[in-house]
C-alpha positions in Angstrom: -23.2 -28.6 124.0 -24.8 -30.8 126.7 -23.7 -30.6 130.4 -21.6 -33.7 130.2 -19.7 -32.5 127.2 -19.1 -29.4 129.0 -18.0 -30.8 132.3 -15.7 -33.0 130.0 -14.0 -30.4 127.8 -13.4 -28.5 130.7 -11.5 -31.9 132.8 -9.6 -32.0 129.6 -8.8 -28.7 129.6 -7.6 -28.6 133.3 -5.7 -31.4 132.3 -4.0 -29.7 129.9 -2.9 -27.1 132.6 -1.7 -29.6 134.8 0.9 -30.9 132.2 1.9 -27.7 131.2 2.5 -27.1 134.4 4.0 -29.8 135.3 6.2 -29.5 132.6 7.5 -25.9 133.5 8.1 -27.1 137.0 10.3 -30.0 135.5 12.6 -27.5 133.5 12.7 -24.6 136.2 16.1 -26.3 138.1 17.0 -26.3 134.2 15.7 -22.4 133.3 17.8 -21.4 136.5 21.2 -21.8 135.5 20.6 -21.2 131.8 18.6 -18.1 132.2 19.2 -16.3 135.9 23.1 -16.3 135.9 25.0 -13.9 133.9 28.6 -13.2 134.0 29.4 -9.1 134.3 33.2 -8.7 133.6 35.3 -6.2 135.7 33.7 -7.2 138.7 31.4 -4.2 139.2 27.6 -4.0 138.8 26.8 -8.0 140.2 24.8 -9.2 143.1 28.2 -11.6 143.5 31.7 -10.8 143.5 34.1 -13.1 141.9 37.9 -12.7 140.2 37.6 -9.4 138.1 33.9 -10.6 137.0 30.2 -10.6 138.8 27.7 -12.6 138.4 24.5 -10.9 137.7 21.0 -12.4 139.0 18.4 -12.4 136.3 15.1 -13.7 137.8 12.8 -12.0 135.3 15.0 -13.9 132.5 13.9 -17.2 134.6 10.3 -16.4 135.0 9.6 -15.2 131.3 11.4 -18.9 130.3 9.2 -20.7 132.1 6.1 -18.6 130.8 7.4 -19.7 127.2 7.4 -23.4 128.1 4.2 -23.4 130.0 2.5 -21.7 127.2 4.5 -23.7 124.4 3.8 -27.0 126.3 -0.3 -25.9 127.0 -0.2 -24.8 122.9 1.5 -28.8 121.8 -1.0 -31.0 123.9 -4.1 -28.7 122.5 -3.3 -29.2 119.1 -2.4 -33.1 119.5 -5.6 -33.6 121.4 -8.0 -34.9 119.1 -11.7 -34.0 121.1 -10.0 -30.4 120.8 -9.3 -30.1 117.4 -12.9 -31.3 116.3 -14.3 -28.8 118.5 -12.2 -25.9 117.4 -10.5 -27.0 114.0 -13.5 -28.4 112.3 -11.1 -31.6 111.9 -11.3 -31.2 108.3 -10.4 -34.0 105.8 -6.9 -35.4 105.5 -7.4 -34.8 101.4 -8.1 -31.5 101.7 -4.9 -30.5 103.3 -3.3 -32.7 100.7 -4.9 -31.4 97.8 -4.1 -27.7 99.0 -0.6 -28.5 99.5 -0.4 -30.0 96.1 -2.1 -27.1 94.6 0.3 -25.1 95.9 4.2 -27.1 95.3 3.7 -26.4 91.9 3.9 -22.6 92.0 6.5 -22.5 95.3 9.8 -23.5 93.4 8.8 -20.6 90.1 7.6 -18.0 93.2 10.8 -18.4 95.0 13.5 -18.3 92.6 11.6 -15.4 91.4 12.1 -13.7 94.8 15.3 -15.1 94.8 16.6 -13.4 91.5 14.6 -10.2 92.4 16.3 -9.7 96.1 18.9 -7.4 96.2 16.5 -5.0 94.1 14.0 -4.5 96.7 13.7 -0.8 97.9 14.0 -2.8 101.9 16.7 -4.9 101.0 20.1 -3.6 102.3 23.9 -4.8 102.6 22.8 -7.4 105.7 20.0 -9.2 103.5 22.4 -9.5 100.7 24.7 -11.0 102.9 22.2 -13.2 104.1 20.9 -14.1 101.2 24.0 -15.4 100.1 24.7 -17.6 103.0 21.4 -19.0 102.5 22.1 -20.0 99.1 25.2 -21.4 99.9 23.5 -23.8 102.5 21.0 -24.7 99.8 23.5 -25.8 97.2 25.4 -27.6 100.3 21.5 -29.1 101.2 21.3 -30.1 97.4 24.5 -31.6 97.6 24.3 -34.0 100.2 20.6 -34.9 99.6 22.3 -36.9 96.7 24.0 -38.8 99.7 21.8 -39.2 102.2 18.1 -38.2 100.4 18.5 -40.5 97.1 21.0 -42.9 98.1 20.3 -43.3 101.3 23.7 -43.1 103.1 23.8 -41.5 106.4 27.2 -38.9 106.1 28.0 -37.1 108.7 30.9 -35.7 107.6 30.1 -34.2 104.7 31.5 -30.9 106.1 35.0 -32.4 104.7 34.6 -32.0 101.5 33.0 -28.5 101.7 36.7 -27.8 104.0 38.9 -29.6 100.7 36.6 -27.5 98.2 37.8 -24.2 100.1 41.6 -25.1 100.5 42.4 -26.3 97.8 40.6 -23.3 95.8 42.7 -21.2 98.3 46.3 -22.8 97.9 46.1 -23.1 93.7 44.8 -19.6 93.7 47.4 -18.0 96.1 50.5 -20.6 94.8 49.6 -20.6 91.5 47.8 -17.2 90.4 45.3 -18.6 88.9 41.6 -17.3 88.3 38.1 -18.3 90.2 37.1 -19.4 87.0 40.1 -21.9 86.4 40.0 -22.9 90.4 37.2 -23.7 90.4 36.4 -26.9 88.6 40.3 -28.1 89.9 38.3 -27.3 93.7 35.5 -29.5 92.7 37.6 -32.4 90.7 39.8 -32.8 94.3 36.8 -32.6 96.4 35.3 -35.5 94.3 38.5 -37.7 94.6 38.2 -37.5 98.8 34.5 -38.5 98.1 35.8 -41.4 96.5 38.5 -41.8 99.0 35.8 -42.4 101.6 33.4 -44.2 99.5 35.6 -47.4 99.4 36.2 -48.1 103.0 32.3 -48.0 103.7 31.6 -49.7 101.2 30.3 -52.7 103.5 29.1 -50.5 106.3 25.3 -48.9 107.2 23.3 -46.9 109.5 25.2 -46.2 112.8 28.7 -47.6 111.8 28.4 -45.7 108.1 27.8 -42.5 110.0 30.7 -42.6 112.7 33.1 -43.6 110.0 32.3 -40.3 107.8 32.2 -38.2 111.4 35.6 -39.4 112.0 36.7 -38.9 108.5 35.6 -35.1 108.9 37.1 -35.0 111.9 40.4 -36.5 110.7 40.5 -33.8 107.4 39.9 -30.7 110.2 42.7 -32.2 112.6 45.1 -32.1 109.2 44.3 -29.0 108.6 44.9 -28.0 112.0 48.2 -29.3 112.2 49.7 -29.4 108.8 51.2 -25.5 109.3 53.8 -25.9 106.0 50.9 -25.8 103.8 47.7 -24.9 105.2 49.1 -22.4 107.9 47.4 -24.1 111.1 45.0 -22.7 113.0 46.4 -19.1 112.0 44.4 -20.1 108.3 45.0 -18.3 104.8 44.1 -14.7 104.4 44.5 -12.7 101.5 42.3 -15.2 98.7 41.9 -13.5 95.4 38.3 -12.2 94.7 36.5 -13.2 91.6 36.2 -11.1 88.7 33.6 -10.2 86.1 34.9 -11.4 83.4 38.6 -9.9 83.9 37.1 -6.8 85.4 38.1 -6.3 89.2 35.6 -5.0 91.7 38.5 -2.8 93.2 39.1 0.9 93.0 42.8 1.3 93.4 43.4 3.5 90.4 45.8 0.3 88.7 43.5 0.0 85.8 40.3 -0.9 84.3 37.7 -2.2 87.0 34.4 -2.7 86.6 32.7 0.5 87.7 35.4 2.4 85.4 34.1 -0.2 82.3 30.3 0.3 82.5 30.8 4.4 84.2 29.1 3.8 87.3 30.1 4.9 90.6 32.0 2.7 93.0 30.3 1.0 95.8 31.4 -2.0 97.3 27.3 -3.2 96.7 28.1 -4.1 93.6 30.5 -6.8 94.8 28.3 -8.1 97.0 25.6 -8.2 94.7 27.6 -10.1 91.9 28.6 -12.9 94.8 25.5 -13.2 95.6 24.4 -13.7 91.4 27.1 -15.9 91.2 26.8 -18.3 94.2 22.8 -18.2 92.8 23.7 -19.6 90.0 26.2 -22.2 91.4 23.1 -23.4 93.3 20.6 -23.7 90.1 23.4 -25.3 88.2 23.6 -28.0 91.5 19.6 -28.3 91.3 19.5 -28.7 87.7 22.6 -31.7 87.4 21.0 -33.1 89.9 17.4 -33.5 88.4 19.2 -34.5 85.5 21.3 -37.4 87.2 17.7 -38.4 88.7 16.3 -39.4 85.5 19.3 -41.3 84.2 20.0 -45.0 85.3 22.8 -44.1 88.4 19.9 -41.8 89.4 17.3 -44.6 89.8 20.3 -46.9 90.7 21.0 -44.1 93.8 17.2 -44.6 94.7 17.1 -48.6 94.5 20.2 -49.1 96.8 18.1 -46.2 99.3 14.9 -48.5 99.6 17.0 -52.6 99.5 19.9 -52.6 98.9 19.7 -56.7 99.1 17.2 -56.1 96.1 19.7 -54.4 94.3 22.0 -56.7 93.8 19.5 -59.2 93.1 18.5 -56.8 89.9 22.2 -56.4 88.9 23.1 -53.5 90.2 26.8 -52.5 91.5 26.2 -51.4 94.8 30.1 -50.5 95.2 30.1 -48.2 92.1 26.8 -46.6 93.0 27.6 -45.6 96.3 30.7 -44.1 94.8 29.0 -41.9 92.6 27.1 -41.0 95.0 29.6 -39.7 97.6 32.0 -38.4 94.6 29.1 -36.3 92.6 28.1 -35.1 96.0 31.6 -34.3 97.4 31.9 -32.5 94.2 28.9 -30.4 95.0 30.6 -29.5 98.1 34.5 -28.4 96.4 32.3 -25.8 94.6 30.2 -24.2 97.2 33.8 -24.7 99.5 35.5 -22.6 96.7 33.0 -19.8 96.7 33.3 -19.6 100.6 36.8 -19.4 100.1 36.5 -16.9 97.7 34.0 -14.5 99.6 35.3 -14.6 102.4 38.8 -13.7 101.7 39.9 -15.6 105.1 39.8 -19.2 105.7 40.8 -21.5 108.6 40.1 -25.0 110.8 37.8 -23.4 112.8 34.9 -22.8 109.6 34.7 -26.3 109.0 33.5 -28.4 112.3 31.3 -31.1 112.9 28.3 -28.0 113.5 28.2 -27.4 110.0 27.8 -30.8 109.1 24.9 -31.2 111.6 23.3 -28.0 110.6 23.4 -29.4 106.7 22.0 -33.3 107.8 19.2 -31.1 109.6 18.4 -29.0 106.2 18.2 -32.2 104.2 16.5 -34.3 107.3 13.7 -31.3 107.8 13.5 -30.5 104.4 12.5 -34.1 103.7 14.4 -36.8 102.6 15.3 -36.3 98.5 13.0 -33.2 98.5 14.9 -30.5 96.5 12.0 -27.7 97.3 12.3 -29.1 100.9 16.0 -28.4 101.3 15.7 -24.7 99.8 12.9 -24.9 102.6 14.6 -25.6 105.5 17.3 -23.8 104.7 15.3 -20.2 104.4 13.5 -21.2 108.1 16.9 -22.7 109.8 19.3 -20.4 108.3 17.5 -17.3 108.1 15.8 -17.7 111.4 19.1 -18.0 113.1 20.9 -14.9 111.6 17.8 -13.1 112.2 17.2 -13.6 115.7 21.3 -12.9 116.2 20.4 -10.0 117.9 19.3 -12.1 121.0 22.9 -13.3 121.4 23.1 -16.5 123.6 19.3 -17.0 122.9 20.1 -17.0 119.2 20.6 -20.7 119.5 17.4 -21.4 121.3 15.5 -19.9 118.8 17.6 -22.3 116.2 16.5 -25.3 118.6 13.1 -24.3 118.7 12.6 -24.2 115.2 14.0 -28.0 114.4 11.4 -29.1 117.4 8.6 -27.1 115.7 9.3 -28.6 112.6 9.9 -32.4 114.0 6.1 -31.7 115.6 3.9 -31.0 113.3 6.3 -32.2 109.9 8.0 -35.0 111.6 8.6 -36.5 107.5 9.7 -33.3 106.6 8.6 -30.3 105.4 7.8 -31.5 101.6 7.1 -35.3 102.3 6.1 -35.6 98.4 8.3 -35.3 95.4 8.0 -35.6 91.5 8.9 -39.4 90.8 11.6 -39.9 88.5 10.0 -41.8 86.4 7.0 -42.6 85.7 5.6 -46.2 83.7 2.5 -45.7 81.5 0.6 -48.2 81.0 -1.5 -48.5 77.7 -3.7 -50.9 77.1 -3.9 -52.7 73.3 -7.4 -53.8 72.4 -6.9 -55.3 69.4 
């Protein structure tokens, strides 16, 4: 390296610093109040006394926060510098990376649902990975779900979050008012999910982008308020407890000595493991059934239709196609989607209310799809391991739990800002043979 490309490389570099730390200076009056207050209840133990509480002065909190952005911020403008990554790097070839990633998509989707049916048999796997692993399964199928919406059809919904709440009571009000099974509830769950779909499809009908998406956020918000207020049947904010359990195959996972149960039928010894190990199998194979309709539905004509009316829907029409009827199927086989994995929440859990089914959890679904990439199945399951499993495991941090949840979706939106899996099989593909006769 000559003189002059050293003196350069090191302005750049002290450039770097400069923004860095320009850039902790400009969130420091925002690292104060989010990191240096904390509120001690009983009014004992704080630096300043207030009613029955303290507040608590956490400087090191403050300066460890602005260490982190510094060195996050110095970290970003390194690797987007393109003098530094052909110094350091090697800047290799774009087709490199791409044929290294497309050596390896073909082998993630068999390696992970191998993992995936292996789990709760790993000797480090305990009741809390289970538990995990279920809830990221059940974000998958909801990912799977509305990436028929928004991923191949190309409709913003932001209230998908709706159908997964109409999935869950009405699995909850047949099953308690009717005594009927998990197995009979659920396809009733999914058929009533399918019809709200449909109930929203035809008033926005006409609409798209901005105005498509605060018409389905008000329609989710207009199914939670019901929910909230209609106490004769859904029990208001207070919810509905006591939701039968599935069953395998008739045989109960209790042990309260009333008859034949499970552990009885195959002489084992009870554990309530085994219950959480059959929800887990079961909401695994909710999931590949959702995966596996939905690469079905892809190669069929509403499939291609759902992708057509994604790219031009102006286009569409112009080739025939029934825009009205394929956004309808759209929103109904995904709302559908959304009853079942709403029925199996209803059904773990045991306990449902208003409060499970905000606008949050339709955010937190648009981001799986959104990060994942847009129609990428292996991108949804994905997004959903990092967003949803990096979340529950950094719980422990308590208010910084959502930090780390934030930090992850900017990650991601830096360095994938397509998504993670910006490729996908086609749906079809045209061969073209040449006769030389």
């Amino acid at each position: 390296m000559s003189a002059g490309q050293k003196n350069r490389s090191d302005k750049n570099l002290g450039a770097h610093l400069r923004d860095a730390g320009l850039t902790a200076l400009i969130c420091l009056p925002l690292a104060f109040p989010m990191f240096g207050f904390q509120l001690v209840p009983g009014g004992e133990g704080g630096n300043v006394k207030t009613f029955g509480t303290s507040v608590e002065l956490r400087f090191f909190w403050v300066i460890i926060a602005l260490i982190v952005i510094f060195l996050g911020r110095l970290l970003i403008s390194l690797l987007s510098s393109k003098a530094f990554s052909k110094q350091v790097v090697g800047a290799q070839p774009r087709s490199v990376n791409t044929q290294s990633m497309s050596s390896i998509t073909p082998w993630l989707g068999p390696g992970i649902l191998g993992v995936a049916l292996l789990w709760p048999w790993f000797p480090f796997v305990d009741r809390w990975l289970v538990d995990l692993g279920i809830l990221v399964l059940t974000y998958i199928m909801l990912g799977w779900g509305l990436n028929i919406v928004v991923g191949l059809a190309g409709l913003l919904d932001l209230g998908y979050v709706a159908f997964y709440a109409v999935g869950a009571y009405s699995y909850a009000l047949i099953a308690l008012n009717f005594d009927l099974t998990f197995w009979q509830c659920l396809p009733l769950a999914g058929i009533f999910a399918a019809m709200f779909g449909i109930l929203l499809g035809f008033p926005v009908l006409r609409l798209r982008g901005d105005y498509l998406a605060i018409v389905t956020l008000g329609f989710g918000e207009i199914i939670r308020i019901v929910l909230l207020n209609w106490s004769d049947l859904t029990n208001g904010p207070d919810g509905l407890s006591g939701i039968p359990r599935p069953t395998f195959f008739g045989l109960p996972f209790k042990n309260d000595g009333s008859g034949t149960n499970f552990h009885s039928f195959f002489g084992l010894e009870y554990t309530s493991m085994h219950r959480i190990i059959f929800l887990y199998y079961l909401i695994l194979v909710l999931a590949l059934i959702t995966n596996f309709v939905t690469e079905r539905i892809r190669l069929l004509p509403v499939g291609r239709a759902w992708e057509a009316l994604r790219e031009d829907e102006i286009a569409c029409r112009s080739l025939g196609i029934n825009p009205r009827n394929t956004k309808l199927t759209a929103f109904a086989i995904g709302a559908m989607f959304a009853g079942f994995a709403g029925s199996f929440f209803a059904t773990r859990q045991a306990f449902i209310s208003p409060e499970s089914f905000t606008f949050i959890e339709s955010a937190i679904i648009l981001a799986i799809v959104v990060l994942g990439g847009m129609g990428s199945q292996m991108g949804v399951v994905l997004a959903a391991i990092f967003l949803i499993g990096m979340t529950e495991l950094f719980r422990e941090l308590e208010q910084f739990r959502m930090l780390a949840f934030g930090a992850g979706m900017v990650a991601i939106m830096i360095w994938r800002p397509r998504g993670l899996l910006t490729k996908r099989k086609p749906s079809i593909r045209i061969a073209h043979t040449v006769d030389f006769k």
